[in-house]
N, C-alpha and C positions, 0 to 999 in steps of 0.2 A: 476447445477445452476451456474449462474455468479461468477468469482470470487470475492474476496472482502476480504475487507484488517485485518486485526488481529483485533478482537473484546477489545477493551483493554480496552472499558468502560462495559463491560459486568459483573454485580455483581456476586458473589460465597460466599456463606454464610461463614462467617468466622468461624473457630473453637473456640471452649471456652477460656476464657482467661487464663491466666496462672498464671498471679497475684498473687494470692491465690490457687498456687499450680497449680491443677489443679481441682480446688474445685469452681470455679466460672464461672456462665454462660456469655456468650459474651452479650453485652451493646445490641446491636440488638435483639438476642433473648430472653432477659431479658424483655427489653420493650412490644415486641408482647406479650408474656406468659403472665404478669401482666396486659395487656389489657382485654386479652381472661379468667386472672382469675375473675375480675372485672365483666368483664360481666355475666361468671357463678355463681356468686354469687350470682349479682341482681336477675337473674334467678331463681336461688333455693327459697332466698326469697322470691321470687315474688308466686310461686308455694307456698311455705307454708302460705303465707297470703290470698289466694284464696282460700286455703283448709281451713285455720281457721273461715275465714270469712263463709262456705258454711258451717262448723257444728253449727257456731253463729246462721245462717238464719234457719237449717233445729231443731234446739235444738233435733238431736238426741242422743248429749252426756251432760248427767245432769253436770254441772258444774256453779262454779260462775264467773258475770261477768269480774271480776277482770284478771281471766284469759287470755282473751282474751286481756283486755289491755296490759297484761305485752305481750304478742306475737306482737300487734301493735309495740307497742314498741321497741320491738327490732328490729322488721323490718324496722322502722324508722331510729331507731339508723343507720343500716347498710347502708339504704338510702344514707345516707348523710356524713358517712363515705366514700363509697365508692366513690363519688365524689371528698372528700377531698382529696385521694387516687389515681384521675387520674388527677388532678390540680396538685398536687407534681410529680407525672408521669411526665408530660409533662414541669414545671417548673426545679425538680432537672438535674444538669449536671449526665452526664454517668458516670458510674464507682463505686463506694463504697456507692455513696449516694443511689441510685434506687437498690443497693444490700440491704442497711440498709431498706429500704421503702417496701423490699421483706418478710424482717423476719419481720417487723410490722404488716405486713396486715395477715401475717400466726399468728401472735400471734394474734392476733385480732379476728382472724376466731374462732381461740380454745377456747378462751373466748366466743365469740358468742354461739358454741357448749355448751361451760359449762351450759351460762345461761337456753338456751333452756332445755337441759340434767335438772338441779335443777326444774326447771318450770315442768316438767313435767313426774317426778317419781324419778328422783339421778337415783340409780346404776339399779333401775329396768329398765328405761328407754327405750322406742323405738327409742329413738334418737340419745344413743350413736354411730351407724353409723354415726352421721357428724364429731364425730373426726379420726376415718377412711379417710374420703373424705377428710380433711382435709392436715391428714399426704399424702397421694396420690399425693396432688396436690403441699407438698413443695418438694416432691421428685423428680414431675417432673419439678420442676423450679430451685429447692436449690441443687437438688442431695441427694447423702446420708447424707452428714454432715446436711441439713435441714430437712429428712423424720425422722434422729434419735431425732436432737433438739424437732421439734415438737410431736415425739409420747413418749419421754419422760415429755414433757408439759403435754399432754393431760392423761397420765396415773399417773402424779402426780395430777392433779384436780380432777380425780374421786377416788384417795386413798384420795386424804381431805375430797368429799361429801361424802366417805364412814365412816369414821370418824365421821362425821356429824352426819348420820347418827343411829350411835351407840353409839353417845354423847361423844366419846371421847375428840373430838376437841370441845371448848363451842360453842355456834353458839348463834347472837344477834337476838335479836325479828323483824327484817325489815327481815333477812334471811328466818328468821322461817313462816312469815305471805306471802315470796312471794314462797317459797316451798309449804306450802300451797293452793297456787292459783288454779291450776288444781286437786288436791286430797286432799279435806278435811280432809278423814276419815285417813290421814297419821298416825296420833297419834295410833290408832287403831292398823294401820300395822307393828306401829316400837314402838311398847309400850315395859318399860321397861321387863315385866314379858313373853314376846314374845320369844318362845322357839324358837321360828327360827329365828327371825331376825337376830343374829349373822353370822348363815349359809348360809344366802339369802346375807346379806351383803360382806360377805368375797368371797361367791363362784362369787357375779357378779366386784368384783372388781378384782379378780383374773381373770376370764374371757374377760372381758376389758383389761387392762393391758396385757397380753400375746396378745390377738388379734390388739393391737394396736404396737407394736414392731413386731411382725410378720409381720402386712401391710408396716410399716416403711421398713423391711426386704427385703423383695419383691419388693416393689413399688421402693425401692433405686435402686435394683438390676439390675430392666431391667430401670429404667432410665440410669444407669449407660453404660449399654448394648448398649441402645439409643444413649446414648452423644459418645462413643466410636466409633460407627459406623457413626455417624452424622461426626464427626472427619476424619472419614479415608476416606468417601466421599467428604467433604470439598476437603481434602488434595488430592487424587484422581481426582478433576472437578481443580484444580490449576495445578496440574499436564499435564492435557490433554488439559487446555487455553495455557499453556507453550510451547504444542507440537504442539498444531493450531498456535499458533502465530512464532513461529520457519519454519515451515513446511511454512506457507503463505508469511513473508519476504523471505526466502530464494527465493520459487518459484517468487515472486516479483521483487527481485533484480537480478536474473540471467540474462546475456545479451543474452539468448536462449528464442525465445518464444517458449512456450508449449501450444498445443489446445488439448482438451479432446473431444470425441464423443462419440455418444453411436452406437450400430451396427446399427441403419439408418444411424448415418452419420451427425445427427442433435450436432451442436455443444454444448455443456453444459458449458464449462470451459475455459478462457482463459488469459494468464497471462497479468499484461502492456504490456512486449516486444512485447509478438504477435500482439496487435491489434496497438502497433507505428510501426512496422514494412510494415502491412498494412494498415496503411496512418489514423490512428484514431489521435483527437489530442492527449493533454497530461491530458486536464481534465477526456476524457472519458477512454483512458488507466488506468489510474491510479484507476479508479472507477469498470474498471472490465465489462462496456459496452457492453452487445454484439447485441444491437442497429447494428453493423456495419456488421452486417451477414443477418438481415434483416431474418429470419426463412430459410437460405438459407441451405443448408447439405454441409459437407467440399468438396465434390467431384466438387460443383457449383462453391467454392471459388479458390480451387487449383484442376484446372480438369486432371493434369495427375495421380493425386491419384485414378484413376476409377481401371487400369490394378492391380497397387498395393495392395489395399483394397479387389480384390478380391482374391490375392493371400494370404494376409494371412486368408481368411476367409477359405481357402484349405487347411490350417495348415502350413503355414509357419510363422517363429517367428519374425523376426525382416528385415523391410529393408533398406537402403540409396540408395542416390542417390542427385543429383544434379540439379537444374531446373530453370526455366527465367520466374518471375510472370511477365507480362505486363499489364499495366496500363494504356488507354489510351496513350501517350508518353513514359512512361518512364518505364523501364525496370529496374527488381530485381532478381540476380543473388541470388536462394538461396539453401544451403545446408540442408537437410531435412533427420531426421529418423524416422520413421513408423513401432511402433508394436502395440501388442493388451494391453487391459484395463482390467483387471482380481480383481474381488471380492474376501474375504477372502476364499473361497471356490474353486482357482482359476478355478472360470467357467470365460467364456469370456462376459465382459460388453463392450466392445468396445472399441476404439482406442486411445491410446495418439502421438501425431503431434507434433516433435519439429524442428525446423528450426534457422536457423541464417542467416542472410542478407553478403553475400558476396561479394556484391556488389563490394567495394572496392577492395579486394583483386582480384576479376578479373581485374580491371581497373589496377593494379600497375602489373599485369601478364604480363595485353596486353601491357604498356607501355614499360615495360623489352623487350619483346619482341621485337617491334618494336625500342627499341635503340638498341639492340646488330644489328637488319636487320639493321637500320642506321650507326652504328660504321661499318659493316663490307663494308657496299657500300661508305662510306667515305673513307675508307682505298682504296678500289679498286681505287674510284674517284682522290685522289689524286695521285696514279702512273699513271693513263690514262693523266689525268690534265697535269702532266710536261712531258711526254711522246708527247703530242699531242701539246703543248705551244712554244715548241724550233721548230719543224718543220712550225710552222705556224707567226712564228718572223722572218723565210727565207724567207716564200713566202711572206709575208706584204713588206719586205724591197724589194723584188728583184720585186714585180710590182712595187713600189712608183719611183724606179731607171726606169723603164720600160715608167712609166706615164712621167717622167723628157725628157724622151730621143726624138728628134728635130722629128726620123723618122716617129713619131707614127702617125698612122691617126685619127681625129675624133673618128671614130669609135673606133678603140682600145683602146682610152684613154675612154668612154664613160663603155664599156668592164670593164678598171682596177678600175673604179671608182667603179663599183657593184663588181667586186672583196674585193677592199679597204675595201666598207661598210658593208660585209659580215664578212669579217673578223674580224674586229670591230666588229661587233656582237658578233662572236663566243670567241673572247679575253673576252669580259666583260663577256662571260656564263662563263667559262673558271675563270672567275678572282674569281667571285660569288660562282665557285662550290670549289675552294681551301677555300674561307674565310668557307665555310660549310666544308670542310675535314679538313683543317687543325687546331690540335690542338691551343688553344689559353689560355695563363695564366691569370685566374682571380683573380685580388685584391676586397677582399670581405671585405666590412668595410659598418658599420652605415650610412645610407643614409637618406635622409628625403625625401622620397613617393611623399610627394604631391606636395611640391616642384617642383621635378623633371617634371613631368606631369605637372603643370601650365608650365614650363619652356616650354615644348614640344609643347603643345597646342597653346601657344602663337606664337611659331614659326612656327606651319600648317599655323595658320589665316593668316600669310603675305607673307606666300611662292607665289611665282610667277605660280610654279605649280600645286599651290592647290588652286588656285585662284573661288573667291566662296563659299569656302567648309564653313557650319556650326557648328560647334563644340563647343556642352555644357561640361562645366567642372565647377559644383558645390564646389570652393575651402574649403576644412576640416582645423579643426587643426591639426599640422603635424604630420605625420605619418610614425614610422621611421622602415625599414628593414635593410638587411644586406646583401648585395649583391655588383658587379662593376656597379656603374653611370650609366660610359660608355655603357657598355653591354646595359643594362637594357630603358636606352634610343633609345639606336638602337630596342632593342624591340618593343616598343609603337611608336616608329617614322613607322617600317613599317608596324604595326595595324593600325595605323590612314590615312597609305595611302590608304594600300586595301581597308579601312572602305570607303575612300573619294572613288575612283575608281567605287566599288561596287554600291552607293550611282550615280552616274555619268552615270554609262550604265541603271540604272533606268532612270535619269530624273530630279528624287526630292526627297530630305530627309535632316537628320539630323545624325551628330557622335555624341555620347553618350560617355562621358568619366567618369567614377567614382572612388571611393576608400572606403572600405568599411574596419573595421575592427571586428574578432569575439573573443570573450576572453573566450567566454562559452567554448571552448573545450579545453582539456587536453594540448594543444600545442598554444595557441595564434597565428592567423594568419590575414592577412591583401589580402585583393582580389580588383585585378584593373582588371577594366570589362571595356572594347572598344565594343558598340553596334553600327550596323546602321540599317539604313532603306532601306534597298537594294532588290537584287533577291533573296538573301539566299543561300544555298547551298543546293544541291539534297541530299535522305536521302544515295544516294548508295558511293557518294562520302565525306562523313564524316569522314569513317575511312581511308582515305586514303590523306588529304588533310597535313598531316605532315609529306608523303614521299619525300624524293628527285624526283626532273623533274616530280612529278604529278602536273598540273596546268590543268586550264580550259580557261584560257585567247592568248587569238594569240599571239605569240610571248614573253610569258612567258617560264623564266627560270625553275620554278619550285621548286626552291630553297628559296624563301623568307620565310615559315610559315614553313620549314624544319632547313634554318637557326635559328629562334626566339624558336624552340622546342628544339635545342638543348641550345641556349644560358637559353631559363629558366631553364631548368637542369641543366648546370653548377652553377647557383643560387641557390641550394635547393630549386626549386619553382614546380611548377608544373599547365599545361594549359590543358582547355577544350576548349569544341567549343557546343554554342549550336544555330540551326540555323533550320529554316520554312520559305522554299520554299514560297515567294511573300511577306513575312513578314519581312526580315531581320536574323542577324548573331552577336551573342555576342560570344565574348573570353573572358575568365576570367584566370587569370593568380595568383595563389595563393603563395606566401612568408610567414616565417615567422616572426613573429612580433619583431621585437628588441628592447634593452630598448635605451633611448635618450641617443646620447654621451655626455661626459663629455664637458664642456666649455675649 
């Protein structure tokens, strides 16, 4: 499945509160339980008023009608109690109050029981199971401390109507007449000279009473069982949201993407890095998208994974290696290891993909590269240079003496003149290839960018030999690096020639000059980019257009875009080239950012 980011809105039932020890249910589960008691009530009522009402209709039990009312009655009562019961519900705050509203409606219930229990026989009763169901249901809401409260409730009401019963306790005439209601002939059963009543009395009160502390006993027990375990699952499912959410930032934030597959190959899993790596934005990375694969298998996406993939399916464990994703244009150096995907049972599920975008690091490889190749042909160049300079400031001087002299003819002098201008020639290669070998000290100080560029720009437009040239330069607020002026000027002075030049063997176009700054990265940097509208450069001569004496131009030195590669180096800067064949040729030349100098 897609990845996706730490669930942190995800509920987990809390454990009981602690408040009261550890004798109190949590506000949450307090609330549903007294909902779902509520409703069982109604219920139970409801079923006993159905039944009452069905022996009212069918009179197969002889009784007065009084009876029946007092059972209306109490079914009413509970009516509308319980109402009153889920209006406090829903009104009282969480906490002690909907605890206190918990023992009300339990004392309430046992009363209920009592009335019914006296209504319809005391201790002979068929009814004393509701003080059972009663204690049951504070134990599983209240715990033990509520299944004991209530079964010592309810086994003290049935020693009173036993009492009652056997006249010990007086009892008033509204008791006597609604005891009554369902068994007349009572007097009959519980008359004084009744050899049994005493034995019938005490054996069902003792009866009751044990079975009602037994149920409390049990019913506590495995509530207690319950909340215990309810508890350690809680705490358990916090536990495993802790190790999901740990587990998914970390996979989130590591600058390695990871791609998961299963043995087709169909991708399942994959982190942001992977899908910004291969060119997802940031909304869809971040979301875990894999939109961006399109039901494609990993071998469609990165196809030298075919030879790979089948070797480890041959049993080998783990491999790397190194590869060049392309991209229509543009190219990504990336390092990549490839092993298998293994269930708790380790059988094999398929594969996990991790890679890292190298990109850079080969770029600053090949630049290393090619400066030490340039440091070391600079060094050769400047002993050839003075080596080759003083014999060639004989021969200048000894024609120019030659060209002076009365004997010469026409011709000869014609002869010394393409000598002269040759020479000349080779003196300015010559002069050109020292300022590129010869080391030069730079003074690096706070510069203002854009400045300098308006400065430059302004002096193409009137140049005599740049006559014509266009050149946009959008002026910024100032923008300040650290680098030599000078330097730095000779730079974009000869970007703006070639820019113009290139622009010229086309026909028609425009230089582009800008300044751009980025603070988003770790390093604050500032990018001046020289574009034209030219013929571009071929893709085969791109790596090679910052060697010494590579040129493409007749009568090019070769040295100009070898000199400015090394002067942005001496800057701490660093240049590219990006360039399409009929379209044109930008350089970008990267600094980094300084803070504005002091006044």
């Amino acid at each position: 499945m897609p990845y996706r980011r730490a669930p942190w809105t995800k509920a987990v039932s809390p454990a009981p509160s602690t408040t009261s020890g550890l004798l109190r249910p949590g506000s949450h589960e307090l609330f549903s339980q007294l909902k779902w008691l509520t409703l069982f009530r109604v219920s139970l009522v409801t079923v006993l008023l159905v039944a009452t009402f069905g022996f009212g209709v069918s009179e197969t039990v002889p009784t007065d009608d009084r009876a029946y009312q007092h059972v209306y009655t109490i079914c009413l009562t509970t009516y509308v109690v319980s109402l009153i019961y889920m209006a406090l519900l829903r009104w009282l705050p969480t906490g002690l109050p909907r605890l206190a509203l918990a023992y009300v409606q339990f004392a309430g219930d046992v009363l209920t029981a009592a009335a019914l229990v006296l209504l319809t026989g005391g201790t002979a009763s068929a009814f004393t199971f509701f003080f059972g169901i009663v204690i049951i249901g504070a134990a599983g809401v209240l715990f033990r401390p509520g299944a004991f409260v209530f079964a010592t409730m309810s086994a003290a009401i049935i020693v009173c109507i036993g009492l009652w019963e056997l006249e010990i306790l007086p009892e008033w005439e509204g008791l006597r007449e609604y005891r009554h209601a369902f068994s007349p002939e009572i007097d009959v059963l519980l008359r004084p000279d009744s050899r049994e009543r005493a034995s019938r009395v005490v054996y069902g009160v003792s009866v009751n009473t044990i079975a009602f502390f037994g149920v409390g006993f049990l019913a506590s027990s495995l509530s207690e069982n319950v909340r215990r375990t309810a508890m350690a699952a809680s705490q358990q499912a916090r536990t495993l949201l802790d190790l999901q959410a740990l587990h998914e930032h970390i996979v989130s934030s590591v600058p390695t993407g990871i791609l998961a597959c299963d043995l087709l190959g169909r991708i399942t899993l994959a982190n942001p890095t992977a899908l910004r790596i291969l060119g997802a934005n940031a909304t869809a990375a971040e979301r875990g998208d894999l939109a961006l694969f399109d039901g494609k298998v990993i071998q469609d996406v990165f196809p030298w994974l075919r030879y790979p993939i089948e070797r480890l399916s041959e049993g080998q464990d783990v491999m790397r290696d190194e590869s060049v994703l392309v991209s229509g244009r543009q190219r990504t150096y990336l390092g990549w290891t490839l092993s298998p995907l293994r269930d708790s049972n380790r059988e094999r599920i398929g594969y996990t993909f991790l890679y890292q975008d190298i990109t850079r690091v080969r770029e600053l490889e090949h630049t290393m590269r090619r400066s030490e190749k340039m440091a070391a042909l600079g060094e050769l160049s400047a002993a050839i240079a003075h080596e080759v300079r003083n014999p060639l400031a004989a021969i200048s001087g000894s024609v120019q003496m030659l060209e002076a002299s009365q004997s010469a003819s026409e011709k000869d002098r014609r002869l010394m003149r393409i000598v002269l201008r040759e020479t000349e020639h080779l003196n300015r290669w010559i002069t050109d290839f020292l300022s590129y070998a010869r080391p030069v000290a730079v003074e690096l100080r706070p510069i203002d960018l854009v400045a300098l560029v308006s400065d430059v720009v302004e002096s193409a437009r009137v140049d005599p030999s740049l006559a014509g040239a266009r050149i946009a330069f959008e002026r910024v607020d100032p923008v300040y690096i650290r680098a030599d002026g000078t330097r730095v000027r000779q730079v974009l002075w000869n970007l703006v020639i070639n820019a113009q030049q290139a622009i010229a063997r086309k026909g028609d176009g425009q230089v582009t000059v800008s300044v751009h700054t980025n603070i988003a990265t770790t390093r604050p940097e500032v990018t001046l980019r020289v574009e034209d509208e030219g013929d571009g450069i071929a893709p085969e001569h791109l790596d090679r257009i910052f060697q010494p004496f590579f040129t493409t131009r007749e009568r090019g030195t070769g040295l100009g875009l070898a000199v400015v590669h090394r002067i942005v180096e001496e800057n701490d800067g660093r240049i590219s080239v990006d360039s399409e064949v009929g379209r044109g040729t930008a350089f970008s030349i990267v600094f980094p950012l300084a803070m504005e100098p002091a006044a």
